[in-house]
C-alpha positions in Angstrom: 13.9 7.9 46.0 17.2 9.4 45.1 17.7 10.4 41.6 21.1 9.8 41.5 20.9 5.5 41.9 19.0 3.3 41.1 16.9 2.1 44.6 14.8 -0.4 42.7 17.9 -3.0 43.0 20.6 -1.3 44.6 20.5 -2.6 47.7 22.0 -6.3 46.3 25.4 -4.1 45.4 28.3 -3.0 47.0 29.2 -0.3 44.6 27.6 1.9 42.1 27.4 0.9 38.3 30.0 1.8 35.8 29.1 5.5 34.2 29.7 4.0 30.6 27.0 0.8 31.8 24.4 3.0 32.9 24.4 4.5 29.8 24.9 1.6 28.0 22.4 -0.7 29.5 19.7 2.5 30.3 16.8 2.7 27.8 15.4 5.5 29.3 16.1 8.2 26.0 14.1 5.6 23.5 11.4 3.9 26.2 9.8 7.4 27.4 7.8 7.1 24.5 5.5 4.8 26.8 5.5 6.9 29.1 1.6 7.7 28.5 1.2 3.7 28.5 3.0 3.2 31.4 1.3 5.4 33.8 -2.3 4.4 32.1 -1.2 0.7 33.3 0.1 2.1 36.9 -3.9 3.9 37.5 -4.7 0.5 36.8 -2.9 -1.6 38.8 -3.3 0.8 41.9 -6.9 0.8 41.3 -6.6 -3.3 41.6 -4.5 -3.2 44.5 -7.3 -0.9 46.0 -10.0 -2.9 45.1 -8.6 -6.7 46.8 -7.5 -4.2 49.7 -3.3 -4.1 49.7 -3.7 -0.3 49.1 -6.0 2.0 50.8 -8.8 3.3 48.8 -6.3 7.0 50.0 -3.4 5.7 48.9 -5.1 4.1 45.6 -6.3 8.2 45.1 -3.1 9.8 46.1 -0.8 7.4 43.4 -3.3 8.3 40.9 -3.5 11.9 41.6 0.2 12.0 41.1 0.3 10.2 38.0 -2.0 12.6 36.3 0.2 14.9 37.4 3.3 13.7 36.0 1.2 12.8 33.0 0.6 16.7 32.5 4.3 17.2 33.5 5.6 15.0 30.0 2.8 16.5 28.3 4.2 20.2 28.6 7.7 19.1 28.3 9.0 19.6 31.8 9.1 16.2 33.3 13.3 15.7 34.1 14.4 12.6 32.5 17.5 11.2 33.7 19.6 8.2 32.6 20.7 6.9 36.6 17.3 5.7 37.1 17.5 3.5 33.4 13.8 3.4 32.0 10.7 5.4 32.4 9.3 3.3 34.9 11.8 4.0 37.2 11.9 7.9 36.1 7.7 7.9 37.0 8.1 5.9 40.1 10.8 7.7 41.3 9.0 11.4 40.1 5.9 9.9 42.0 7.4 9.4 45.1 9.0 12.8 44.9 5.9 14.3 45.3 3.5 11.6 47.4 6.0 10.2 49.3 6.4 6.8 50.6 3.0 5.5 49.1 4.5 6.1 46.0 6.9 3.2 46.6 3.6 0.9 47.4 2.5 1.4 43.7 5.3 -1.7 42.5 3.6 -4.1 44.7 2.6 -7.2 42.8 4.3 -6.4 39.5 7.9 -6.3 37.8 9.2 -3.8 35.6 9.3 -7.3 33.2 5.0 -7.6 33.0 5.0 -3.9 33.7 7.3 -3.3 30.4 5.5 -6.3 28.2 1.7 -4.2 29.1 2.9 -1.1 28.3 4.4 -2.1 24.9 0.8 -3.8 24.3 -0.9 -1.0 25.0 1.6 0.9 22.4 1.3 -1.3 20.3 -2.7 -1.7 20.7 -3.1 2.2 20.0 -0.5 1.9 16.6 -2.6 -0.5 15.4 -5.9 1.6 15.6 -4.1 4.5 14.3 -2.4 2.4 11.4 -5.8 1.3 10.8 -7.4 5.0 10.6 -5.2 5.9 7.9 -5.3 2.5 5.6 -8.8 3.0 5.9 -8.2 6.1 4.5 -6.1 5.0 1.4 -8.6 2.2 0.2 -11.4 4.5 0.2 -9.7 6.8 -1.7 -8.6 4.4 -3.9 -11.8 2.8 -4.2 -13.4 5.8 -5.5 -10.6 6.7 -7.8 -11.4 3.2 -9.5 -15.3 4.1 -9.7 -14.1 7.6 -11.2 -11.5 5.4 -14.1 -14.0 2.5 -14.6 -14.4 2.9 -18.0 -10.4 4.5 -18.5 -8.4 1.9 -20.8 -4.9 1.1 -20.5 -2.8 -1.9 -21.3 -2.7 -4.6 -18.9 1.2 -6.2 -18.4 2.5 -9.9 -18.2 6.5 -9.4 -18.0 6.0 -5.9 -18.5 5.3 -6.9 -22.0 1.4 -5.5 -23.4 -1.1 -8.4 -22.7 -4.2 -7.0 -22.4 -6.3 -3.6 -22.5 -7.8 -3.4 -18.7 -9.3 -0.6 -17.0 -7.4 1.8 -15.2 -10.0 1.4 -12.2 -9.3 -2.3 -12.6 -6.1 -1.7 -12.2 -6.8 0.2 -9.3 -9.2 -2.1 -7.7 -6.1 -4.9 -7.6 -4.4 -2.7 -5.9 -7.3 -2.3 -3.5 -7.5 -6.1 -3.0 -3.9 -6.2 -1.3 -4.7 -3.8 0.5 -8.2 -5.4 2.2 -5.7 -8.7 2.9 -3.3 -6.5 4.4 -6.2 -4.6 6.6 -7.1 -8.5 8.0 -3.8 -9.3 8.5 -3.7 -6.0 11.2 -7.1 -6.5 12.4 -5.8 -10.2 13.5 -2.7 -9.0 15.2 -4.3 -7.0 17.0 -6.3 -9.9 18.4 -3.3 -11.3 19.6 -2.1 -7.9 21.1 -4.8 -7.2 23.1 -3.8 -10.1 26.0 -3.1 -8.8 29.1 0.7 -10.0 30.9 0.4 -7.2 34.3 -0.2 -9.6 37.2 2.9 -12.2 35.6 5.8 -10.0 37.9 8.7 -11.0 37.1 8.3 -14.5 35.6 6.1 -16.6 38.0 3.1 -14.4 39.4 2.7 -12.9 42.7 1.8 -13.8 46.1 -0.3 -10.8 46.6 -4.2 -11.5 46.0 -4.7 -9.6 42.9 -7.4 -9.8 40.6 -6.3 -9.5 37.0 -9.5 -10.2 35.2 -10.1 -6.5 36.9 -6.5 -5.1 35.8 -7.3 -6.4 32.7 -11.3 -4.6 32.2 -9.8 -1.5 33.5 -7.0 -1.0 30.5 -9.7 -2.9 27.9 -7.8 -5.9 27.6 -9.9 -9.1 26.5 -7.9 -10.9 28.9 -5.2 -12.1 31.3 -2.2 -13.6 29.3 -2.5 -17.7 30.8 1.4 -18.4 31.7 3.7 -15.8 33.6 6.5 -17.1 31.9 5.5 -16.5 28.6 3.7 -13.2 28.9 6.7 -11.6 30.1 9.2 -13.2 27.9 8.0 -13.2 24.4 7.6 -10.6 21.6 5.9 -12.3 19.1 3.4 -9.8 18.6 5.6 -7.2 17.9 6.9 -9.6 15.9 3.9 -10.2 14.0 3.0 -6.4 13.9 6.1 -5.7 11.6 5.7 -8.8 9.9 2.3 -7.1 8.7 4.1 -4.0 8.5 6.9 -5.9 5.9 3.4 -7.7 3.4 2.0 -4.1 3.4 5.2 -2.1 2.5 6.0 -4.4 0.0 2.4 -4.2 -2.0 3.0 -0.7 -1.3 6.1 -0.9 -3.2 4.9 -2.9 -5.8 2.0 0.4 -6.0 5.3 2.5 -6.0 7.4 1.2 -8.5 3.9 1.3 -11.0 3.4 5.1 -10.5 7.7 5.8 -10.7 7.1 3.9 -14.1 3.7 5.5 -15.1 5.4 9.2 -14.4 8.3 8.7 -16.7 8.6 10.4 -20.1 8.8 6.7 -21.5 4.9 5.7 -20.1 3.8 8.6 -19.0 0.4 7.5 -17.7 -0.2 9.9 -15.0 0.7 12.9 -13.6 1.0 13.5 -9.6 0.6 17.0 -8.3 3.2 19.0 -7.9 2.9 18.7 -4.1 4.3 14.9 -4.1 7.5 15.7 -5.9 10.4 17.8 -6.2 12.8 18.9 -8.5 16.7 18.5 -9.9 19.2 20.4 -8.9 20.6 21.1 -11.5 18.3 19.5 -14.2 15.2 22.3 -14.4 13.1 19.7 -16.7 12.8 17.6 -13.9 9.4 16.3 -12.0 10.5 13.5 -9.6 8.3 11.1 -8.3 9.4 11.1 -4.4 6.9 10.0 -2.3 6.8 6.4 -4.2 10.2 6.4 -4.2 10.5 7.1 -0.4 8.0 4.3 0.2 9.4 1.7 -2.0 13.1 2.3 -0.1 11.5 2.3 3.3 9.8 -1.1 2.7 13.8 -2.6 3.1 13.8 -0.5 6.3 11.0 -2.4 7.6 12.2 -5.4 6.3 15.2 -4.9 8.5 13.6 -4.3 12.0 11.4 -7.7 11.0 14.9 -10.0 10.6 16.0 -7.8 13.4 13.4 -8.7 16.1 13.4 -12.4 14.8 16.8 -12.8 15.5 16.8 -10.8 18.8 14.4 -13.3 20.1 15.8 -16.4 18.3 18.2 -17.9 21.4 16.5 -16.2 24.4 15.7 -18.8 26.8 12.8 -18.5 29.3 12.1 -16.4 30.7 12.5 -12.1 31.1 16.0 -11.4 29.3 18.2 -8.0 29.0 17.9 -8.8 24.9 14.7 -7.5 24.6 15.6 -4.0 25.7 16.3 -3.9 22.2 12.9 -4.8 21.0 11.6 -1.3 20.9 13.5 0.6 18.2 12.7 -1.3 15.7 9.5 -1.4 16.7 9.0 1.9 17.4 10.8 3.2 13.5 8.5 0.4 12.0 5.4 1.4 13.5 6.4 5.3 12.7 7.6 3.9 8.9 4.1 2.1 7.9 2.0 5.3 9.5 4.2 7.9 7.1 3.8 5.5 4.4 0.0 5.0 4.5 -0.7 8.7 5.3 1.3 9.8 2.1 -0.1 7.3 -0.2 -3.5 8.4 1.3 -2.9 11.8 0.6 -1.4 11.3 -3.0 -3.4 8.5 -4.3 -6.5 9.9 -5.2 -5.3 13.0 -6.4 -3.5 11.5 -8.8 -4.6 12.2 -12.7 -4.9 9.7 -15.7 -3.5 10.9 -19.0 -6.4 9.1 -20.6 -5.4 9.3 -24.6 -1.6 8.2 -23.2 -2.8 5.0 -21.2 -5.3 4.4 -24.6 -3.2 4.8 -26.9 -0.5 2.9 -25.5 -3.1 -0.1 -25.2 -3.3 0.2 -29.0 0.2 -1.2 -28.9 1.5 -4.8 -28.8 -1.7 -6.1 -30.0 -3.4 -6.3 -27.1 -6.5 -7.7 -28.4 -4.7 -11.0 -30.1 -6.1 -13.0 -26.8 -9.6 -11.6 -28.1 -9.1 -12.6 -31.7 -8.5 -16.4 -30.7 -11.0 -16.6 -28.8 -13.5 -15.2 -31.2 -11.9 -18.0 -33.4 -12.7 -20.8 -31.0 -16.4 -19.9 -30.9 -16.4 -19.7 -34.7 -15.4 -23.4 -34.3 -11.7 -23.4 -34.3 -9.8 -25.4 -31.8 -7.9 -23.2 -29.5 -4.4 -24.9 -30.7 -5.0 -23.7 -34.2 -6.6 -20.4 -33.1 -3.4 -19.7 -31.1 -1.1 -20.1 -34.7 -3.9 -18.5 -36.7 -3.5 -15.3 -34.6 0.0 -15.8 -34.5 0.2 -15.5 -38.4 -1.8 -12.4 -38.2 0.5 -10.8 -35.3 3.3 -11.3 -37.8 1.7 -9.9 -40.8 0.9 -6.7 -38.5 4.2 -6.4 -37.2 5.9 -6.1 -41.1 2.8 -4.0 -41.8 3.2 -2.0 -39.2 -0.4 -2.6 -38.4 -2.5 -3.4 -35.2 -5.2 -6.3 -35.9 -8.2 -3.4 -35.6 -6.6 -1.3 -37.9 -6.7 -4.7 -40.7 -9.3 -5.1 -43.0 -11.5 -8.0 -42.9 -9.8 -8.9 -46.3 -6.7 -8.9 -44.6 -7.9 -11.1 -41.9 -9.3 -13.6 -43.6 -6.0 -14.5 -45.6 -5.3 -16.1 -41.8 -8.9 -18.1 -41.9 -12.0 -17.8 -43.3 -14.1 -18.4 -40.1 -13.1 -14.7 -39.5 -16.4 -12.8 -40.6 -17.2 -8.8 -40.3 -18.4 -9.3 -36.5 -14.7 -9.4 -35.7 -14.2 -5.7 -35.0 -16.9 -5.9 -32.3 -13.6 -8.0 -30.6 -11.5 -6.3 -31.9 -12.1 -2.9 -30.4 -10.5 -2.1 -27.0 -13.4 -1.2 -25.5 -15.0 -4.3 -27.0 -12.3 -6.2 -25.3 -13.1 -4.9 -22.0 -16.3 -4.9 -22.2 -16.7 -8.8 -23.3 -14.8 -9.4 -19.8 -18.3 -9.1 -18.0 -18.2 -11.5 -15.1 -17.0 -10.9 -11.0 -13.5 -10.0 -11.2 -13.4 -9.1 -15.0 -12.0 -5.6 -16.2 -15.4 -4.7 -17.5 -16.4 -1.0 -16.4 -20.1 -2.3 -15.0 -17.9 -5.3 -13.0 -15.5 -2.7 -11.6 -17.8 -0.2 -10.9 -19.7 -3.0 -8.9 -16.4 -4.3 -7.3 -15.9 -0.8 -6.2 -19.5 -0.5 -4.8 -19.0 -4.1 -2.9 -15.3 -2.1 -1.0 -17.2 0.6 -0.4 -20.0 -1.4 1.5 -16.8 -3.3 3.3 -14.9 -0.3 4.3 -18.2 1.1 6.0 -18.5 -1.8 8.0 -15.3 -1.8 9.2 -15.2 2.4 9.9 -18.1 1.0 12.2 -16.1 -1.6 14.1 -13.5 0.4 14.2 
């Protein structure tokens, strides 16, 4: 096959292709990244061809020969990629039957470069998804044992960013943790709907060659043949679906973000994040900035961007194969590289990073935090909630002229409010009495969250073993 044209459809023309179209409509410098893909679904299909008897159990060994070959040729960097021949396919085929010969042009037989293009991204997209998986595995166990370590670490819980209530820093943690698990079905249910099979389709309606593509689809580990040729080559809903999953998790990984950027400032300061997850001003020497968060909360609207991107790249396309979805594999590609640099910092960073214990209690101290506890206390004294709620209002007022949180009152001073209020209040009071008193599944009490945290850990296990 000659490198300089393109023999795979040639023939229908009577002159060569504009120099600026080849370039513009080749795909060749972004698609030789399934290169390992494609010629992992080329061993494949020969070996079918081999088996229902179109190739010869010789040809069947020469094809795959070469292909290992030209695998070790990319591998090492000295495989010749040229933009004539468009896409990788055409760049292996045409490398193939440079050095086999003319059984290397037998190796298309039964298949288009549309079902050959739609397997290959599948596979891709099949091996991201186990790799994705590896390192958000990775991140929840790290954050589930920094919540076992900060079980009993109080901080003030936000509504509005306003103090509500004191919670647990592992608590805290362990919501965090809970996104993440939805996320982690979310990818484990694409990947479901990755793992279908469209080689054997050709180029929209099947083949007339007897191939078996229950076999095609054992050999590559596929749990089975897509059902209609027109559809498997023509949609990419589950790349689709992989960057909408990609989109949920960056933005609970953004939400994560914009917690610690806030926790690390001067105003909070909450934490502290090792030196090796930030840099430093220019020109400001006082500086500690928090840049991995950062990164990660202004990547989530660059995977927000290849999600409306690939929607509306498959919005119009009629059935079935179109030239549109050449441009499927960008995005897809920078989305699948975004979320694995994403998850593999936060995995990294996460459990490294260190409370500033007295900061997060004594800022819980603030806002009277407890007041929630106080009307409640009232209500099993026999007050009705309605006249708890102003009762404790009174006393939040009273503290705020007095500059006084309602544990730092004396019982004399409570009572003025009402006279159900007895010495036992302080046991409320308290911010550790507060947490504590939150002692049912889900609650911020340290024995609940270290159990919570014992419950992930059992999960994640289970998973590492399906995995």
């Amino acid at each position: 096959m000659s490198q300089a044209t393109n023999q795979s459809w040639g023939g229908r023309f009577s002159e060569p292709t504009d120099a600026f179209v080849e370039r513009f409509t080749a795909s060749v410098g972004f698609d030789q990244r399934l290169a390992a893909q494609d010629i992992q679904g080329s061993i494949a299909h020969a070996t079918m061809l081999a088996r229902v008897g179109v190739l010869t159990d010789d040809e069947r060994e020469s094809i795959v020969t070469g292909l290992n070959e030209i695998r070790d040729e990319i591998e090492r960097g000295e495989f010749q990629w040229t933009v004539p021949l468009e896409d990788v396919h055409m760049n292996i085929e045409a490398r193939l039957t440079d050095k086999i010969g003319i059984t290397g042009k037998k190796l298309h037989t039964g298949r288009s470069r549309n079902d050959q293009v739609a397997t290959d991204i599948r596979l891709f997209m099949r091996d991201a998804i186990d790799a994705t998986e590896v390192e958000l595995i990775r991140l929840r166990e790290g954050m589930v044992e920094l919540a076992d370590r900060e079980a009993d670490t109080i901080m003030p819980g936000f509504t509005h960013l306003q103090t509500a209530q004191p919670v647990t820093f592992g608590h805290h943690l362990l919501a965090w943790q809970e996104m993440l698990a939805r996320n982690h079905e979310r990818l484990l249910d694409c990947r479901k709907r990755v793992n279908v099979m469209p080689l054997g389709a050709a180029a929209l309606a099947g083949t007339t060659y007897p191939i078996d593509r229950h076999v095609t689809a054992e050999l590559l580990g596929f749990e089975r043949p897509a059902e209609n040729s027109l559809d498997a080559v023509s949609d990419r809903d589950f790349a689709i679906e992989f960057v909408s999953f990609a989109s949920i998790l960056l933005m609970h990984m953004s939400r994560m973000s914009e917690e610690l950027v806030l926790w690390t400032s001067a105003q909070f300061d909450f934490i502290d994040l090792p030196d090796r997850f930030c840099t430093g001003s220019s020109i400001m020497p006082q500086k500690k900035n928090p840049d991995v968060p950062e990164l990660v909360r202004g990547k989530t609207g660059r995977v927000y961007g290849h999600l409306m991107g690939l929607l509306t790249l498959m919005k119009s396309q009629p059935l079935a194969y179109n030239k549109d979805n050449q441009e499927d594999k960008e995005p897809l590609f920078d989305a699948v590289d975004t979320v694995g640099d994403c998850l593999k910092a936060f995995a990294d960073m996460v459990p490294a990073i260190e409370p500033k214990k007295v900061n997060m209690f004594e800022a819980a101290r603030k806002g009277f935090s407890t007041a929630t506890d106080l009307a409640d206390y009232l209500v099993r004294k026999g007050v009705a909630f309605r006249d708890a709620h102003e009762i404790v209002g009174e006393s939040v007022a009273y503290g705020l002229k007095e500059e006084k949180d309602l544990s730092q009152m004396s019982l004399d001073e409570l009572r003025q409010f009402s006279q159900a209020i007895e010495s036992d209040v302080f046991e409320v009071l308290t911010l550790e009495g507060s947490v504590a008193a939150r002692n049912h599944i889900g609650g911020t009490a340290p024995d609940q969250v270290r159990a919570a945290a014992q419950r992930a850990r059992e999960a994640l296990a289970v998973l590492k073993d399906q995995a």
